[in-house]
Residue, then its C-alpha position, 0 to 999 in steps of 0.5 A: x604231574x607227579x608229586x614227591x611222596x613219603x610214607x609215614x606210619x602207612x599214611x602216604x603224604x606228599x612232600x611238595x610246595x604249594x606252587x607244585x600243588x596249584x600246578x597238579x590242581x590247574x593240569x587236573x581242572x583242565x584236563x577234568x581229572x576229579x581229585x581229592x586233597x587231604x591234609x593229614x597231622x600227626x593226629x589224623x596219622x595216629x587216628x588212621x592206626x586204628x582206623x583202617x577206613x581212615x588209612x584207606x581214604x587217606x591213601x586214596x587221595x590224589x595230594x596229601x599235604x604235610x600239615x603240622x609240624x609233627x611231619x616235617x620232624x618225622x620225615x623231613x617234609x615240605x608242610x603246607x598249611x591247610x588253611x594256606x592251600x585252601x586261601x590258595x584255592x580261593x585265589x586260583x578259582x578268582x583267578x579263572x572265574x571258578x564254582x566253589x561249594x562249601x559243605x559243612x561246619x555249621x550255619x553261622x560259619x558258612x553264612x560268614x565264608x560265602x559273605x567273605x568270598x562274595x566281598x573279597x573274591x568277587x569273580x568267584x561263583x560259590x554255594x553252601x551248606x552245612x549240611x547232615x550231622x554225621x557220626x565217626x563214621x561218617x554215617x547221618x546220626x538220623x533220617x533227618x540228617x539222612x535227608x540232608x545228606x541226600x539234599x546236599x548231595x543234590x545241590x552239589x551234582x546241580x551245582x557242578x562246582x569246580x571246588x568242593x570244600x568239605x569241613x565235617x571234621x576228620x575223620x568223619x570228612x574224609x571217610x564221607x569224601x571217600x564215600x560218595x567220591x564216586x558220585x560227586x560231580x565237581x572238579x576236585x574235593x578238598x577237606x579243610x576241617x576247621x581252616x572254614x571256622x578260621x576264614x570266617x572269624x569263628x575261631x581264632x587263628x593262632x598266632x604266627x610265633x606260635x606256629x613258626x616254633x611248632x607250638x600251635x598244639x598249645x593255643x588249641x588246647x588253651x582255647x579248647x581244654x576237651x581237645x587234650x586227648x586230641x593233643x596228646x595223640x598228636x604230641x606224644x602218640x604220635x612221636x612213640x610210634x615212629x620210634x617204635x616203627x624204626 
């Protein structure tokens, strides 16, 4: 199965529905293709700029959704929540009594997510944890979190989820997928940076009114005033650079 796909500022992003994505993600499970989901924002565009690691392992991914306002105003695309597809993935791997490992965050916030998988998805099998300390590279911040990252690696391929969601963060989640893609044995990998903290209760998601005008940047930044440089990387960077590239 083919999706539609745009390229914006080199970064390749699919235009499709989330029915079109379940659709790719079922054909890839049954036929054991191993694929890998990314969901790049304007942010994440403007950070794979500079960031050549970054553009690579966002191009290598197998589905790119639109997630953010931002790309449906540049290119007139089908966005889809982050968040939403990964509700999606959860409901899909219920469905079909699915394994689902969960890779990152923190304690608190995984503990929380398997709790709420076992209570309100009860036919799915799930793991989890937070796993190594990584820097922007992607790289353990020390032996001990080298450890980790070797323990985690382990109960993953032991494991053999159909799922692997992993919330490192970009761009460190997505350079450590592209990483160690090779040797993970799962079905498919999705990154999901902070759609976990959101299930789990740990952050508040932003009001819908919000999101339905494209303002969900602003409930980011009154809850998050350190997030600004992000912000503006995404509210103004972002769209300089696809007026300077036309």
């Amino acid at each position: 199965m083919t999706l539609k796909k745009r390229l914006i500022l080199d970064v390749q992003v699919h235009s499709t529905q989330a029915v079109e994505v379940l659709k790719f993600v079922g054909s890839a499970l049954k036929s054991r293709h191993k694929f890998f989901i990314v969901t790049p924002n304007p942010e994440i565009i403007v950070e794979a700029q500079r960031n050549k690691l970054l553009l690579s392992a966002l191009n290598s991914a197998d589905v790119a959704v639109a997630d953010g306002v931002g790309l449906k105003l540049a290119g007139n695309l089908k966005i889809i929540k982050g968040r939403q597809l990964m509700l999606d993935l959860f409901e899909l791997a219920n469905k079909q009594k699915l394994k689902i490992f969960l890779l990152g965050s923190d304690k608190k916030t995984i503990d929380k997510s398997l709790y709420l998988l076992s209570k309100y998805y009860q036919d799915v099998i799930a793991r989890g944890i937070p796993g190594p300390k990584l820097n922007k590279q992607a790289q353990t911040i020390s032996q001990d979190n080298k450890r980790l990252e070797q323990e985690a690696l382990k109960a993953i391929n032991l494991f053999r989820p159909d799922f692997l969601f992993v919330a490192f963060g970009a761009p460190k989640q997505e350079l450590w997928v592209k990483k160690h893609f090779s040797e993970l044995k799962v079905g498919g990998t999705m990154v999901v940076g902070g759609a976990l903290d959101y299930f789990a209760g740990t952050a508040k998601v932003p009001p819908q009114f919000l999101a339905q005008i494209g303002l969900e940047w602003f409930w980011r930044l009154i809850l998050q005033p350190k997030r600004i440089k992000r912000i503006f990387r995404a509210v103004v960077v972002f769209p300089f650079l696809l007026l300077v590239k036309r």
